[in-house]
C-alpha positions as CSV (number, residue, x, y, z in Angstrom):
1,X,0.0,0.0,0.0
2,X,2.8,2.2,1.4
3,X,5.2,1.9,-2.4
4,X,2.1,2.2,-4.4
5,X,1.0,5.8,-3.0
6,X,4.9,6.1,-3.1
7,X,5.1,5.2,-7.0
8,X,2.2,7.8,-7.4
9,X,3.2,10.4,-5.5
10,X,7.3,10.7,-6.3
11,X,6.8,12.0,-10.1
12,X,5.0,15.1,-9.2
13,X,7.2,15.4,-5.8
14,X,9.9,16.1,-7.6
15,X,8.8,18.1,-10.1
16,X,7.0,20.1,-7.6
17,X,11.1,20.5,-5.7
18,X,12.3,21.4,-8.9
19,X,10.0,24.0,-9.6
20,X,10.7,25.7,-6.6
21,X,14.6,24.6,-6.7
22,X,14.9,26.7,-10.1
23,X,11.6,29.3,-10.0
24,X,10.0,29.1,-6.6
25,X,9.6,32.0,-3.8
26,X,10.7,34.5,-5.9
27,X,13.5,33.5,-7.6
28,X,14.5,34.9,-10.6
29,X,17.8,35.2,-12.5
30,X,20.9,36.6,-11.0
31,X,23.3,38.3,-12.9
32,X,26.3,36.8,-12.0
33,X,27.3,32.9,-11.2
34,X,27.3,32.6,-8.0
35,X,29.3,29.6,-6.4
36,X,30.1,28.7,-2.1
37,X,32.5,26.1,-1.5
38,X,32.6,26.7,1.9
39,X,31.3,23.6,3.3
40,X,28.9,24.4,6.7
41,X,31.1,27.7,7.4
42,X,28.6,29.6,4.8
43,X,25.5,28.0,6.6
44,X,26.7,29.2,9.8
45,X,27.3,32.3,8.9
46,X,23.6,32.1,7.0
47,X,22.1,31.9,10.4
48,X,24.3,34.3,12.4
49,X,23.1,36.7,9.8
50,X,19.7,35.9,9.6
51,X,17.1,38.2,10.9
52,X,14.5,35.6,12.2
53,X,14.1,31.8,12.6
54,X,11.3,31.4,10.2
55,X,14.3,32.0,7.7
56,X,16.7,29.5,9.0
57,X,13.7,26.6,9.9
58,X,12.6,27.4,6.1
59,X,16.1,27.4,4.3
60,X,18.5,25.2,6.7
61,X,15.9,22.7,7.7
62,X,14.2,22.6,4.7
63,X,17.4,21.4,2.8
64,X,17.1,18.1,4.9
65,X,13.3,17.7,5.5
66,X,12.1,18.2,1.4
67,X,14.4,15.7,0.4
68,X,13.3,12.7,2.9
69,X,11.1,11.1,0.3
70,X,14.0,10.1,-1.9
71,X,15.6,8.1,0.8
72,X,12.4,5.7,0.0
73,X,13.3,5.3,-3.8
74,X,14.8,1.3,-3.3
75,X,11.4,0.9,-3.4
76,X,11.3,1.8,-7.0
77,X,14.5,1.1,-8.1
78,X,16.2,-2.3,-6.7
79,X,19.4,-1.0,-7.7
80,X,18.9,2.0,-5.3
81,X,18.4,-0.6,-2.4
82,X,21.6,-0.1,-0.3
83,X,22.6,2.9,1.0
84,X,25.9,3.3,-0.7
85,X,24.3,3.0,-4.2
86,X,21.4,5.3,-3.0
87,X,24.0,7.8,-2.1
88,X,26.0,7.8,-4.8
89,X,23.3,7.9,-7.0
90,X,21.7,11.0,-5.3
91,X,24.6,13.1,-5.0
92,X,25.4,12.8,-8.9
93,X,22.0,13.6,-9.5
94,X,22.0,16.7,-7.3
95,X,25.3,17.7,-8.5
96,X,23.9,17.9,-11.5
97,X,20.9,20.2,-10.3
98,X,23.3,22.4,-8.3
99,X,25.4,22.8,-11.7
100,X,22.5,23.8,-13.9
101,X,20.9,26.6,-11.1
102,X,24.7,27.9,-11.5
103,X,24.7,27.6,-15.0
104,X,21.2,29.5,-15.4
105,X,21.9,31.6,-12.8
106,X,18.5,30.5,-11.4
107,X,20.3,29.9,-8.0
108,X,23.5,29.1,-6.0
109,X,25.8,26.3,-6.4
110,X,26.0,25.6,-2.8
111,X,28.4,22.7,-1.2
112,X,26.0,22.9,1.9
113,X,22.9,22.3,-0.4
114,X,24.3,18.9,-1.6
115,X,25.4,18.0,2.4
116,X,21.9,18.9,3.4
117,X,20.4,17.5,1.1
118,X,23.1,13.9,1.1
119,X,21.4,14.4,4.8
120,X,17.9,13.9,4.4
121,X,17.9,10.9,1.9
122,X,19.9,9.5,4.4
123,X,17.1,10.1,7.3
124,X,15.1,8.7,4.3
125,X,17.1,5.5,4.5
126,X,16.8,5.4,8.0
127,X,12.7,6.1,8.2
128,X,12.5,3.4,5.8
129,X,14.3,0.7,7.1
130,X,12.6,1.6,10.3
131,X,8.8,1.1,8.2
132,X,10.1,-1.8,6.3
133,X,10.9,-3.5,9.6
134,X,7.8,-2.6,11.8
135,X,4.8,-2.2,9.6
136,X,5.8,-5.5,7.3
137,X,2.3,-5.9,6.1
138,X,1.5,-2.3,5.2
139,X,4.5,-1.5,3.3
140,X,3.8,-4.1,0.5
């Protein structure tokens, strides 16, 4: 029940994170590439100069929390089973995202995007490993 609403629902997911990845709250294009490298340093320094929390929760925590559902994608693609091969797979794919918001200046290539990001498929993992375990019945 639980990879059939999963199959469904994981399309327009991730069109709907694309969208607002490249177009979403307000973005539109910048006129220079802009590129941080700084792994967790420019996150840090993100929050010390943010003005309030609703920022932070929606940016920072965000990063981790919208990309959850694609820790579950084993359930589509065998290959993706393990979590080396999810990983892997996931940061090339988001590589590749990060490169084309540079590329069309429709956002940042961030380090800390793809760590954030890396983060929350692997809470993914972890959530459904956890399902797969305890509700062995419903997950079918």
């Amino acid at each position: 029940m639980l990879k059939k609403f999963y199959k469904i629902s994981i399309v327009p997911y991730t069109l709907f994170l694309l969208y607002l990845m490249f177009f979403g709250m307000g973005r539109t294009q910048m006129e220079d590439n802009l590129l941080t490298i700084e792994p967790v340093f420019s996150t840090i320094n993100f929050i010390k100069g943010c003005v309030s929390w609703k920022n932070i929760v929606i940016i920072v925590v965000g990063n981790v929390v919208m990309f959850i559902p694609f820790g579950f994608l084993g359930w589509i693609f065998p290959k993706l089973e393990d979590l080396k091969s999810l990983l892997f797979a996931f940061i090339s794919t988001i590589m590749i995202v990060e490169a084309i918001q540079y590329f069309t200046r429709m956002g940042i290539f961030e380090v800390d995007d793809i760590i954030l990001n890396t983060f929350g498929v692997f809470l993914g993992f972890l959530i459904r490993k956890f399902i797969e375990k305890k509700f062995q019945g419903l997950v079918a």
